[in-house]
Each structure stands twice: as structure tokens, then as C-alpha cells.
C-alpha positions in Angstrom: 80.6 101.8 110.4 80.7 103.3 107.5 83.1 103.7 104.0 84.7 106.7 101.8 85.3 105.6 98.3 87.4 107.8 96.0 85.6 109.2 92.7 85.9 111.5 89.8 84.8 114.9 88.9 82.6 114.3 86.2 80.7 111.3 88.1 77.1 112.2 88.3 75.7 112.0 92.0 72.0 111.5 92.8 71.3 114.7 95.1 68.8 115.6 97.5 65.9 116.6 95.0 66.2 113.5 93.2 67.8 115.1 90.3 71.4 114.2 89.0 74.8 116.3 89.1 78.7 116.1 88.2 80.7 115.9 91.2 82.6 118.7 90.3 79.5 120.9 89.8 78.1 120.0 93.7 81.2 120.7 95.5 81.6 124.1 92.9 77.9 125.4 94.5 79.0 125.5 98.3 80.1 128.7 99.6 82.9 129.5 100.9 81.9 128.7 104.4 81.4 125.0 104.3 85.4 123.8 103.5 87.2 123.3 107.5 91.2 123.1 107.7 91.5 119.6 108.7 93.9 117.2 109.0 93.9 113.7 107.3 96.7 112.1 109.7 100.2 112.6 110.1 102.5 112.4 106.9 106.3 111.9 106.2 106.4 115.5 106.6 104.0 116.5 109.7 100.0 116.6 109.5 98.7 116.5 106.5 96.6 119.7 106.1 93.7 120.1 103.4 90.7 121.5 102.7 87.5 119.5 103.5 83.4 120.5 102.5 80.8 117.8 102.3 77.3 118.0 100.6 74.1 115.2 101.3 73.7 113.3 98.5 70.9 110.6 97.7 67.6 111.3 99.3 66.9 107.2 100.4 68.5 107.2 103.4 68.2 104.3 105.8 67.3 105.6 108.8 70.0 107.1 111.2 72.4 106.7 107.8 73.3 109.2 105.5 75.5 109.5 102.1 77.6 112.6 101.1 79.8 113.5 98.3 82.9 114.6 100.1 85.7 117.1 98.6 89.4 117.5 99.8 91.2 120.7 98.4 94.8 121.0 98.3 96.4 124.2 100.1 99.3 124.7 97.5 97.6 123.6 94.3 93.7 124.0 94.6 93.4 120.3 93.2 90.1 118.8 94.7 89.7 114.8 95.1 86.3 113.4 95.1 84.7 110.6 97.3 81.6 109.7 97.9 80.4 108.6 101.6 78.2 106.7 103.3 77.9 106.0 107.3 76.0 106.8 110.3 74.2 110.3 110.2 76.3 111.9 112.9 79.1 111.1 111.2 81.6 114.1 111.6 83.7 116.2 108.6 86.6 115.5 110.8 85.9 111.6 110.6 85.3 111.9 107.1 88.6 113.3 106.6 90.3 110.6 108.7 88.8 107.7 106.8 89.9 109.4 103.8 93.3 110.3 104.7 93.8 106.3 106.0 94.4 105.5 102.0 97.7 107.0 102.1 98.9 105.1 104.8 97.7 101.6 103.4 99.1 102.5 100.2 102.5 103.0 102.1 102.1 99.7 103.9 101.5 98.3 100.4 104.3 100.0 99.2 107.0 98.4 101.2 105.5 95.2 101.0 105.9 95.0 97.4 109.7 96.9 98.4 110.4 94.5 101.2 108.5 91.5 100.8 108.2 90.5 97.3 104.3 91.3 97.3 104.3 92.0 93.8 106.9 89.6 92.2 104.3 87.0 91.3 102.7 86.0 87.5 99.4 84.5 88.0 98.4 81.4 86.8 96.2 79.6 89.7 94.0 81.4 92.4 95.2 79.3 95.0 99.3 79.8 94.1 98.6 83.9 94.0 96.6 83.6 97.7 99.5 81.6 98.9 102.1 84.1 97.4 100.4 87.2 98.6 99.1 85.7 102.1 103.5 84.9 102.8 104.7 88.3 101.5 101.7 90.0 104.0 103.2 87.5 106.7 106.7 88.6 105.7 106.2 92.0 105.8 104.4 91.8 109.0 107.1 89.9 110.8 109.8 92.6 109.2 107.5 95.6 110.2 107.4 93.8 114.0 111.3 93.2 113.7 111.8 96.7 113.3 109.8 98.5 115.5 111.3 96.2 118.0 114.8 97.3 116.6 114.2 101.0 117.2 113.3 100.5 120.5 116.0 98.6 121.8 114.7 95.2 122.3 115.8 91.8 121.0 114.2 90.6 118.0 112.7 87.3 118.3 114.5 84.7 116.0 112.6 82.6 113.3 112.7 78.9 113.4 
């Protein structure tokens, strides 16, 4: 398993020679050939479709591992997003993409918990009062997210006791 962490454009990666460059400056120096149409999942509106090019950072790799700074262009705006990667070495752009495009689907699901369950209607003041607070929103929102699924198709949702 692996991860894709978002970063910024003026981060400076460790490349391949062991020398050090901005993101932005990386992704800049592939040609036009590396960036694949991909899509990232399915949106509100249909796939989401970007532009997707990798390069190999870091040069101590563990073995049958890797690390890459990856880039997703925009098609309407040009705006690239930066994230840096890590996973095994066969790891595909396509999977890349995927991993990457998962974020906008937790940050939905995060969303409507704080919409729907309260998730963010708390002021701290003791560790274990927040974990309580945010582990019965998650619950709540689970249960609601069960109820209507099982709404839409038609079966009885179960009732609380």
C-alpha cells in the first residue's frame, strides 16, 4: 500500500540526482508526452477528467518501492495540483490518479456529516468529550447514510431503539 499527499508548487523535492527542485519546476520539464487523460472517479457531474504526468523523485528507494511527485492539470483552467507519492514500484498513473481523486469524495462524506450530523458543532475543552462528540456524529451519519440508501431502494429502514 501506498499514500498520495497533496503539496505546493514551490515545495522543493529531492530528485533522482540527489539535487533539489520546486515542484512546479519538475512537472514544468516533462514533455508533452508524459500527462494521460484520466479520470479521478465519478463526480456530481460525470467522471472527473484531468490531466495526470508523474516524475521519480528521491533516489533511496526501498526496494520494490518508489516515490514520485505527481501533477493533475485541469482541462478548462490549466491549474496543476501537486502531490507527492510513495508506493510499490508498479504502481500505475491510473492508480495514482484514483488515490488522488478519493479526497474529494471523503471531503464530501465529511461535508454532510458536519451538514447532517453535527460533526462540527463542538468547542473543545477535553480530548476525551471531542472523541466522544465526533465518534457519535461519525455513527450518526453512518446510520443516516445506511437509512437512505435503504430509502432509495425501497426497503424498510430499520428502526432505532
Amino acid at each position: 500500500m501506498g499514500y498520495v499527499v497533496a503539496t505546493r508548487r514551490n515545495d522543493d523535492m529531492i530528485t533522482t540526482t540527489m539535487g533539489t527542485c520546486r515542484a512546479d519546476k519538475l512537472i514544468a520539464a516533462l514533455p508533452a508526452r508524459a500527462w494521460c487523460r484520466l479520470s479521478a472517479g465519478a463526480g456530481a457531474h460525470g467522471p472527473r477528467e484531468y490531466w495526470w504526468a508523474r516524475v521519480p523523485v528521491r533516489i533511496c528507494w526501498q526496494p520494490g518501492r518508489g516515490h514520485w511527485l505527481l501533477a493533475r492539470r485541469s482541462m478548462t483552467t490549466g491549474e496543476i495540483a501537486y502531490y507527492v507519492c510513495y508506493g510499490p514500484r508498479r504502481t500505475r498513473l491510473l492508480d495514482l490518479a484514483r488515490i488522488a481523486g478519493a479526497r474529494w469524495a471523503i471531503e464530501e462524506c465529511f461535508q454532510q456529516a458536519k451538514n447532517e450530523a453535527g460533526l462540527d458543532e463542538y468547542q473543545v475543552r477535553d480530548w476525551r468529550a471531542w472523541y466522544a462528540h465526533i465518534t457519535l456524529s461519525m455513527a450518526a451519519h453512518a446510520w443516516l447514510s445506511v437509512a437512505r440508501s435503504l430509502t432509495a431502494k425501497g426497503d424498510p429502514v430499520p428502526a432505532t431503539t
